[in-house]
ZADRENSE-205529 format. One record per residue (C-alpha): residue number from 1; x, y, z; residue in one letter. Coordinates in nm, 2 decimals, always signed. Layout:
N
[rec NUM, [X, Y, Z], 'A']
...
//
This chain:
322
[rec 1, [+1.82, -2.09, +1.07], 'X']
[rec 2, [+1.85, -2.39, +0.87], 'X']
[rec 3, [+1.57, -2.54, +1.02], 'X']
[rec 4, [+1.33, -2.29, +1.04], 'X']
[rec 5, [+0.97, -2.35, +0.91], 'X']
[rec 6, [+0.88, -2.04, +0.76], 'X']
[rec 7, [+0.50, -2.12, +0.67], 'X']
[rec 8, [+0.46, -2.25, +1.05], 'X']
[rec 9, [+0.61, -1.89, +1.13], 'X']
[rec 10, [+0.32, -1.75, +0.92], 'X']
[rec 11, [+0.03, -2.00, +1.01], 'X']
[rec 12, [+0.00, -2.09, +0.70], 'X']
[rec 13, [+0.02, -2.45, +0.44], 'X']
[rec 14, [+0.13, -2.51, +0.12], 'X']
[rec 15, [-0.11, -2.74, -0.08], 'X']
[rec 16, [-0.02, -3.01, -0.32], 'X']
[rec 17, [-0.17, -2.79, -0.59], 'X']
[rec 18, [+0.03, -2.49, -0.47], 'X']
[rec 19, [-0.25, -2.29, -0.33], 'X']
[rec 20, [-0.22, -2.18, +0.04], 'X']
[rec 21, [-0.46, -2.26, +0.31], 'X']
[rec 22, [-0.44, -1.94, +0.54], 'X']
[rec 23, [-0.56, -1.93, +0.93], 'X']
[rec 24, [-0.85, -1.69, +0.90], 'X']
[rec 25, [-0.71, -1.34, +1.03], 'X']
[rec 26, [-0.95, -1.09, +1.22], 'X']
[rec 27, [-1.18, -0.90, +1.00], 'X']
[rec 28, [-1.42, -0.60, +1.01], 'X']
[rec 29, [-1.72, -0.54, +0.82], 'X']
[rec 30, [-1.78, -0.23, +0.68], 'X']
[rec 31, [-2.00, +0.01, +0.82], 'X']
[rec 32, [-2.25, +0.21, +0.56], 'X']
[rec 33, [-2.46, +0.36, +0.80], 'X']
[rec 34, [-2.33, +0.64, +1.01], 'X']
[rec 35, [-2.35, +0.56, +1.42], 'X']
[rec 36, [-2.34, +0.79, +1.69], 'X']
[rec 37, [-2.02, +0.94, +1.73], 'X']
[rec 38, [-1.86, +0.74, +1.46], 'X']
[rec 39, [-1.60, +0.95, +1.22], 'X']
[rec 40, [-1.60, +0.77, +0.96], 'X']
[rec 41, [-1.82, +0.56, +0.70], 'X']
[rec 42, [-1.74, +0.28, +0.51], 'X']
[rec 43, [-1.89, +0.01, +0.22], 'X']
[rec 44, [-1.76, -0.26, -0.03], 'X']
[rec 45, [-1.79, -0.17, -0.36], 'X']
[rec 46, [-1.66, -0.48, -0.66], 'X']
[rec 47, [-1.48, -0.33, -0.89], 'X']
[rec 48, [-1.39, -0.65, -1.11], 'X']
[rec 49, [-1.62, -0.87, -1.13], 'X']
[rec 50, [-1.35, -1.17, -1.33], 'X']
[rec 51, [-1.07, -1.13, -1.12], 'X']
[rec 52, [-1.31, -1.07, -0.79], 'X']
[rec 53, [-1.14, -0.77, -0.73], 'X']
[rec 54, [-1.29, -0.50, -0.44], 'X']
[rec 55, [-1.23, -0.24, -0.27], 'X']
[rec 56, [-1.36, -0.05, +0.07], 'X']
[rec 57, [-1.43, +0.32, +0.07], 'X']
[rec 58, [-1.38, +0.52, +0.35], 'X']
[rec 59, [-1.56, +0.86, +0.38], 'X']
[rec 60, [-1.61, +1.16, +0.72], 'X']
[rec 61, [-1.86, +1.17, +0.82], 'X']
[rec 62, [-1.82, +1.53, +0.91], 'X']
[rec 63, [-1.71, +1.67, +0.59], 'X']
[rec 64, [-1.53, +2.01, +0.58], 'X']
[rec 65, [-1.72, +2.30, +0.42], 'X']
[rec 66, [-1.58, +2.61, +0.20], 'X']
[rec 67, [-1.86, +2.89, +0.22], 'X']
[rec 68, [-2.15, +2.64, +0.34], 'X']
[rec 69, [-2.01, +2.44, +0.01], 'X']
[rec 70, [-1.88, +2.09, +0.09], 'X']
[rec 71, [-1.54, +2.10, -0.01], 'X']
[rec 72, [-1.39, +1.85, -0.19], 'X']
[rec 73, [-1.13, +1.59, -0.02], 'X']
[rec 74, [-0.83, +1.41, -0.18], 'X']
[rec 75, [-0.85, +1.04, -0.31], 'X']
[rec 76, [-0.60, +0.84, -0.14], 'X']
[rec 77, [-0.58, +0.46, -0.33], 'X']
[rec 78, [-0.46, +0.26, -0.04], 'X']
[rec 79, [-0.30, -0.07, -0.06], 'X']
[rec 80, [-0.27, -0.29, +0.27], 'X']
[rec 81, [+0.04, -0.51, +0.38], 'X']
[rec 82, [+0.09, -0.87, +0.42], 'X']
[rec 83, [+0.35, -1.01, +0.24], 'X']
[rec 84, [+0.16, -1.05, -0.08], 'X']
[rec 85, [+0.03, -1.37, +0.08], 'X']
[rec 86, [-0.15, -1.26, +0.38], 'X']
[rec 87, [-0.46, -1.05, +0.48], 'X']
[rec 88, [-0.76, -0.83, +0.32], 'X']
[rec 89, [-0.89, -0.48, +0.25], 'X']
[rec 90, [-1.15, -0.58, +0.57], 'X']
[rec 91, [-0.81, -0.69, +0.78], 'X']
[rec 92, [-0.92, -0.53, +1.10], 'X']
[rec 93, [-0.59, -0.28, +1.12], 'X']
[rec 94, [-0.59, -0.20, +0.76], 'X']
[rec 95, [-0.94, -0.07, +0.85], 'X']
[rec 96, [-0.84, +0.11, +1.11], 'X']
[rec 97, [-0.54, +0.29, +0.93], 'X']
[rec 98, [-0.79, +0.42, +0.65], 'X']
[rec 99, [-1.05, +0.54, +0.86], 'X']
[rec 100, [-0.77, +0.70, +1.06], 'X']
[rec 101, [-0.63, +0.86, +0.74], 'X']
[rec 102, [-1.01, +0.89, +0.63], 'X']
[rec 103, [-1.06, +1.12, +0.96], 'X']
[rec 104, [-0.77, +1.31, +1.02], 'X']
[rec 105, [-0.65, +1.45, +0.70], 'X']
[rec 106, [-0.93, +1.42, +0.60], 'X']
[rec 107, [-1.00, +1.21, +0.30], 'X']
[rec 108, [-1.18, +0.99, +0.06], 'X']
[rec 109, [-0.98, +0.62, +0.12], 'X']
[rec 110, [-1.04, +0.38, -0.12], 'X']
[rec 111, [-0.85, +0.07, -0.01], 'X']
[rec 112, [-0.83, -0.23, -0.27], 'X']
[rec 113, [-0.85, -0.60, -0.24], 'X']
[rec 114, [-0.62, -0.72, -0.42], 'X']
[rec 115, [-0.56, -1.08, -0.52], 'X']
[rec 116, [-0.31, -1.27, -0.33], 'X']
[rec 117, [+0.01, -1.49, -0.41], 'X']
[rec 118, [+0.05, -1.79, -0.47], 'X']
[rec 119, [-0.26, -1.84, -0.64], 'X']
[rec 120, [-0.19, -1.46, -0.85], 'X']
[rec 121, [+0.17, -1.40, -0.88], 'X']
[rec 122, [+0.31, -1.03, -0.99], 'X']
[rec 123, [+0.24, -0.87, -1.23], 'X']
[rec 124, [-0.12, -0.95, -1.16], 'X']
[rec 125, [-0.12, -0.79, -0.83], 'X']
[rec 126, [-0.04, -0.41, -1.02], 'X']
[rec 127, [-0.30, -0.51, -1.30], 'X']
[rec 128, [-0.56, -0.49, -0.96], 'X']
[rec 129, [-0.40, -0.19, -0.86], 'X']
[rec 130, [-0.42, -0.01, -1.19], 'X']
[rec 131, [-0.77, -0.14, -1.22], 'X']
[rec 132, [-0.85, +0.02, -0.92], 'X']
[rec 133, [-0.72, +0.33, -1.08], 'X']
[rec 134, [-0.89, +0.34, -1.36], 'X']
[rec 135, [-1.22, +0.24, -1.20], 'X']
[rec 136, [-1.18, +0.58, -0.95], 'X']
[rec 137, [-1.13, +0.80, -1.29], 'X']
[rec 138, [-1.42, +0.67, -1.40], 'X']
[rec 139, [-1.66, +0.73, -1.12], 'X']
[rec 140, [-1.59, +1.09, -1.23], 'X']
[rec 141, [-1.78, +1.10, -1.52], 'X']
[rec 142, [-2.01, +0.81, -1.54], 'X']
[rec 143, [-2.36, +0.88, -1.51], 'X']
[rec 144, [-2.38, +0.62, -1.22], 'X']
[rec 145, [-2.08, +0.69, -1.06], 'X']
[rec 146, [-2.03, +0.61, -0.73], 'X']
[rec 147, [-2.15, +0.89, -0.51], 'X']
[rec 148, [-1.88, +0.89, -0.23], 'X']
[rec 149, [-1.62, +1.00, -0.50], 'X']
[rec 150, [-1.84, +1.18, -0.74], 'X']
[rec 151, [-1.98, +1.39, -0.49], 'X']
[rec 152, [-1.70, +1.49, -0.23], 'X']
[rec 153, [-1.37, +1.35, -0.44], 'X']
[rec 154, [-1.14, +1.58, -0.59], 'X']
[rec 155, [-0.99, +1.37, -0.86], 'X']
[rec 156, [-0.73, +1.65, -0.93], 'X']
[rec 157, [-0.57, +1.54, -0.58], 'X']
[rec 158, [-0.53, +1.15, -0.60], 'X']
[rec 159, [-0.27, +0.99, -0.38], 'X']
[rec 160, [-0.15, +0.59, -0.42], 'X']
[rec 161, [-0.05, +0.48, -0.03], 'X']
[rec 162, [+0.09, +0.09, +0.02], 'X']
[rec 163, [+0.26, -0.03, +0.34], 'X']
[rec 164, [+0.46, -0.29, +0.29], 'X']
[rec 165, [+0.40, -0.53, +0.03], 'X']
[rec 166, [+0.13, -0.22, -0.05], 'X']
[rec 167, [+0.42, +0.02, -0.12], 'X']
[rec 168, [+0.57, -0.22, -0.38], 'X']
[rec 169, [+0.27, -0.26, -0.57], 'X']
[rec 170, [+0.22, +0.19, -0.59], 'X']
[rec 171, [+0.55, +0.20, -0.68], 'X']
[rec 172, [+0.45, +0.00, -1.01], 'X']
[rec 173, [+0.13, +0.13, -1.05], 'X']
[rec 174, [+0.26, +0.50, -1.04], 'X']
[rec 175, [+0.50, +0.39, -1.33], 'X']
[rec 176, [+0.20, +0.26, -1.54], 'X']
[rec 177, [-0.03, +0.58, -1.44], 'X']
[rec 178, [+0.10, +0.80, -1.72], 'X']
[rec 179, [+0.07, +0.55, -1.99], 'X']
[rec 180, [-0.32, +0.48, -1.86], 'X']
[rec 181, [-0.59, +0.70, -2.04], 'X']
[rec 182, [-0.73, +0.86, -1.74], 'X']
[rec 183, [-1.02, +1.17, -1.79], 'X']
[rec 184, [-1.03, +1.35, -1.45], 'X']
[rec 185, [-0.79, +1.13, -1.21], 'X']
[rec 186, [-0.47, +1.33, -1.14], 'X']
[rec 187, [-0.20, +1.14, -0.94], 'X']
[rec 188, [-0.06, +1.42, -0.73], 'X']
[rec 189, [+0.19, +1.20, -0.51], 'X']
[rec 190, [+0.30, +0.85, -0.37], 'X']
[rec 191, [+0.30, +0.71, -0.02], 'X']
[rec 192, [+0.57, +0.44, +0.03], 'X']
[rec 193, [+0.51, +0.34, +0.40], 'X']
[rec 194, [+0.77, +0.08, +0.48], 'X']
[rec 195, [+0.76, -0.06, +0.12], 'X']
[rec 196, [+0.89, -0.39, +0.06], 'X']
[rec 197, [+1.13, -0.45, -0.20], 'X']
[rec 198, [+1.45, -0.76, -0.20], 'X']
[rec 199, [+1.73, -0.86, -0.36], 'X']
[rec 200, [+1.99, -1.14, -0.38], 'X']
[rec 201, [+2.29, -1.02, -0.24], 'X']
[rec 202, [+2.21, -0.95, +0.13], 'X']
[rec 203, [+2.25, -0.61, +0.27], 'X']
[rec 204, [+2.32, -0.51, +0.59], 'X']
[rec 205, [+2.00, -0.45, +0.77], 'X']
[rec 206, [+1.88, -0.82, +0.62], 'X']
[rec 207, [+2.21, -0.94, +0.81], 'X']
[rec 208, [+2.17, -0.78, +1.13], 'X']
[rec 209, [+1.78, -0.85, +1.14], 'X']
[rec 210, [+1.78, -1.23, +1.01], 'X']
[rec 211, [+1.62, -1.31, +1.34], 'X']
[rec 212, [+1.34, -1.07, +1.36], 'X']
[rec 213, [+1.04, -1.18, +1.53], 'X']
[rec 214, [+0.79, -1.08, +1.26], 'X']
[rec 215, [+1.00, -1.09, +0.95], 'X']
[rec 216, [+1.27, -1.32, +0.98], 'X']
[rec 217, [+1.47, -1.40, +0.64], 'X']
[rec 218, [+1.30, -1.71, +0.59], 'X']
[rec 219, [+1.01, -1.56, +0.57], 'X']
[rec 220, [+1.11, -1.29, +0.33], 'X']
[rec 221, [+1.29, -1.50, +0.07], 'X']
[rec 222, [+0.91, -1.72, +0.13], 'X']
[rec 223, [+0.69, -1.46, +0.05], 'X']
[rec 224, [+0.90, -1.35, -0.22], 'X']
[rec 225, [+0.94, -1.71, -0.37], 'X']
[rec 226, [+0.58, -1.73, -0.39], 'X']
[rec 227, [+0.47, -1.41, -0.55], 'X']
[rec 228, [+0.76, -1.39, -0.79], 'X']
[rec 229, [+0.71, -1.51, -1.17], 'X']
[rec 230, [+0.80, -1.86, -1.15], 'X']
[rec 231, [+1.17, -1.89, -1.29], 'X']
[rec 232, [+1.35, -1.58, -1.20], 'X']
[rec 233, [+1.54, -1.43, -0.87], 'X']
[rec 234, [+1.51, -1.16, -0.61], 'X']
[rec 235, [+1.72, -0.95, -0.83], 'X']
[rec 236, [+1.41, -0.95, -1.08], 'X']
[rec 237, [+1.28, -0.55, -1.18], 'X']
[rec 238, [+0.92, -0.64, -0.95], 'X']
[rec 239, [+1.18, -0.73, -0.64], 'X']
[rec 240, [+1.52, -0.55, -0.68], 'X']
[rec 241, [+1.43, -0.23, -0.92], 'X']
[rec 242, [+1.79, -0.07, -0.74], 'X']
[rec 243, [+1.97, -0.37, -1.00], 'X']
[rec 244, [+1.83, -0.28, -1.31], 'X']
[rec 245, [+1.99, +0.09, -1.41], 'X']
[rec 246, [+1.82, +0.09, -1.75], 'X']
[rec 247, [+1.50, +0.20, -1.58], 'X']
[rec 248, [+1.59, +0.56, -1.51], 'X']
[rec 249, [+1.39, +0.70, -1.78], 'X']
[rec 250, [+1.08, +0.49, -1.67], 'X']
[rec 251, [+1.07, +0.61, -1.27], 'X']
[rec 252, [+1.11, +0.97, -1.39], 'X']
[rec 253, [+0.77, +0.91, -1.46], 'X']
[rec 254, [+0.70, +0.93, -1.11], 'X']
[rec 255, [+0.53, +1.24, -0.91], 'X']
[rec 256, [+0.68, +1.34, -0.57], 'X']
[rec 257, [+0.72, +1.05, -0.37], 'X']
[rec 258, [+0.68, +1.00, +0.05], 'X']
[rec 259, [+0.87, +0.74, +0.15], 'X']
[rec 260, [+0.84, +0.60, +0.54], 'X']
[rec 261, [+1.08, +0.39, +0.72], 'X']
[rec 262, [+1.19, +0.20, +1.07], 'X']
[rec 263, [+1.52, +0.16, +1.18], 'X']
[rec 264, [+1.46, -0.17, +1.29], 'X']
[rec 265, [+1.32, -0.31, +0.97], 'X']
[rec 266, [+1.47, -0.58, +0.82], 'X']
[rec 267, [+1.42, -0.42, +0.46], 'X']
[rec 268, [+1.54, -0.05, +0.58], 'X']
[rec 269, [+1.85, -0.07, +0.35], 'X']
[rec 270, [+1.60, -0.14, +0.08], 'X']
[rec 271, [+1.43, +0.14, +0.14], 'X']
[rec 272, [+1.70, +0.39, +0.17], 'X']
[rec 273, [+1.84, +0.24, -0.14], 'X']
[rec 274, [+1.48, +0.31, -0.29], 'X']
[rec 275, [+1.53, +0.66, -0.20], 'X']
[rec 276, [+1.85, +0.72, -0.34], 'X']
[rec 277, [+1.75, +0.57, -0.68], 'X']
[rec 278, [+1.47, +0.79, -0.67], 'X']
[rec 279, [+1.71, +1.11, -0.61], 'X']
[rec 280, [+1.92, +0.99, -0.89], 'X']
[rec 281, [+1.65, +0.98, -1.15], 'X']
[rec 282, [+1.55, +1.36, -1.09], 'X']
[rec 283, [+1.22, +1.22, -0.82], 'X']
[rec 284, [+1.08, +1.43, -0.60], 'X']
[rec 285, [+1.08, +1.25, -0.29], 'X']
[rec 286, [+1.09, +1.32, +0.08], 'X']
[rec 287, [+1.20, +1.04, +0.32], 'X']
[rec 288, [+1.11, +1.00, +0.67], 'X']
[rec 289, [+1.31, +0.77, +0.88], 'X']
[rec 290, [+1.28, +0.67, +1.24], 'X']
[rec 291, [+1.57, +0.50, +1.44], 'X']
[rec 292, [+1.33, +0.40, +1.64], 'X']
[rec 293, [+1.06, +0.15, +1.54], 'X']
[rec 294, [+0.99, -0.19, +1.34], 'X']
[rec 295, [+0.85, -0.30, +1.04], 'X']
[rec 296, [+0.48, -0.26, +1.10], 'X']
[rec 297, [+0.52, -0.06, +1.44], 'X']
[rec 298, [+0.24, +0.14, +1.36], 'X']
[rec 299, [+0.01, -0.19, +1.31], 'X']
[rec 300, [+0.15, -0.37, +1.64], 'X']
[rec 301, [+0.22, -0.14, +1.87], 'X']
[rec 302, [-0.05, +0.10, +1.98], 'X']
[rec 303, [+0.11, +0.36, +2.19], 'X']
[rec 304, [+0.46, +0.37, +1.94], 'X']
[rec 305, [+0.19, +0.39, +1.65], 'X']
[rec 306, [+0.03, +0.67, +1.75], 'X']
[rec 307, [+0.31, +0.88, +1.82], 'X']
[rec 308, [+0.46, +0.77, +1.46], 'X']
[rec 309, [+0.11, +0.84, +1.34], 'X']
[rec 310, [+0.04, +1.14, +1.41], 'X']
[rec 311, [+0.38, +1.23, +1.31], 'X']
[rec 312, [+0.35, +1.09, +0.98], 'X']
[rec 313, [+0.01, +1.24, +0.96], 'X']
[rec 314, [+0.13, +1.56, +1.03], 'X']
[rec 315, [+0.38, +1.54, +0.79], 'X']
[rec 316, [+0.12, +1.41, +0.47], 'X']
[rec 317, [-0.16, +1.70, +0.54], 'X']
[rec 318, [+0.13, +1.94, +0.51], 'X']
[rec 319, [+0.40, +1.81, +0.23], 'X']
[rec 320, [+0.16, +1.59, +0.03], 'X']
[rec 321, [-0.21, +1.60, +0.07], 'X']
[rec 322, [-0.20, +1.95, -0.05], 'X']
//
């Protein structure tokens, strides 16, 4: 694959000043205002107003009730894929994955815009996502906090969720949670939903999946070329956290742990490596592979997606979202 273009793969161009210019990718606008038969409300909310950072909130619009009481729903802190280069919180099937979580477990979603690589290179990606953190623990107590969370959020049930790239950056944000002076949030678990993660040496999967149609390895060692720290290697702690062993201490840290995976992802080994190093360092984690499927089956294919969907749902409303 020697002469494969990997930003022609991706629609996009690298500028002399090492910015990307991006084709514009389908979008949805969020949606305030309940309609007629509509399950789920949703509205932009800036959270950062220096680094421009956002996020969409997702709430039912039929909210469940306790003894005519609303009850309260968990916070799940969602973190959308793309390959730290690509896409937005108003991405059209990142909107509809959170107002399909939103709905059927049900939930408060609070999805975050995070910035995007080249022009923010990690760690600044997990300073968004801690941001976002700390901005939902404070909605809490603030006298104008925001009313979608203070009103029908139980911060004592807070969940991070990232696909792809996503469940790379709640990894390191659930490291940083317990050092964060937070009042009211509680992280109760982490959703790793196809999580990206690299490394030098190749591993099997990588090998037998070089080709892939959405993420061949081109494209892989790209995307992480461009949202690495300028200077080091895929085997760096942000990529390759399986090559450093003088971290077990730190992911200890970590509450129980959902990690999701496709037998036909390029980065499956990864992720089954992820696992294992989670076991090792005393995690609680539960692991759900499918033989069948491919990295972002659940965001291509309709009719696999649903059946992995409600699967997967299934599985979160009664092992995590407790």
């Amino acid at each position: 694959m020697s002469k494969f273009n990997p930003y022609s793969h991706l629609n996009v161009t690298r500028n002399p000043d090492g910015t990307l210019t991006r084709l514009d990718s389908p979008t949805i606008e969020s949606h305030p205002n309940p309609l007629p038969g509509q399950a789920v409300v949703s509205k932009d909310v800036t959270i950062n107003t220096q680094t421009r950072t956002w996020v969409r909130l997702y709430r039912p619009t039929r909210l469940p009730s306790n003894d005519n009481a609303v009850a309260r729903l968990p916070i799940v802190i969602y973190f959308h894929h793309g390959g730290w280069i690509l896409l937005s919180a108003a991405d059209i099937a990142a909107h509809r994955n959170c107002s399909q979580i939103a709905s059927e477990i049900p939930a408060i979603v609070v999805s975050v815009n995070y910035r995007l690589a080249p022009e923010s290179r990690l760690p600044e990606q997990y300073h968004d996502g801690s941001d976002a953190v700390y901005w939902v623990d404070c909605q809490a107590s603030g006298p104008e906090g925001e009313p979608w969370l203070k009103d029908y959020g139980d911060f004592s049930r807070c969940y991070l969720y990232g696909c792809g790239c996503g469940g790379n950056i709640v990894f390191f944000v659930g490291l940083r949670v317990k050092e964060m002076e937070l009042q009211r949030l509680k992280m109760a678990g982490i959703v790793m939903n196809q999580p990206m993660f690299g490394g030098v040496e190749r591993t099997e999967s990588e090998l037998n999946f070089a080709t892939d149609q959405l993420l061949p390895l081109p494209v892989l060692d790209l995307m992480w070329d461009l949202v690495l720290p300028k200077g080091v290697d895929r085997d760096h702690w942000y990529c390759n956290p399986m090559a450093d062993d003088g971290q077990k201490e730190l992911i200890k840290r970590l509450g129980r742990c959902l990690v999701i995976g496709f037998g036909g992802d390029p980065m499956v080994d990864r992720q089954n490596q992820l696992v294992t190093l989670l076991v090792k360092c005393g995690v609680q984690v539960d692991a759900h592979f499918d033989d069948v499927g491919f990295h972002n089956v659940d965001f291509v294919d309709r009719r696999r997606a649903a059946a992995c969907y409600n699967s997967k749902v299934k599985s979160l409303a009664t092992n995590v979202f407790k």
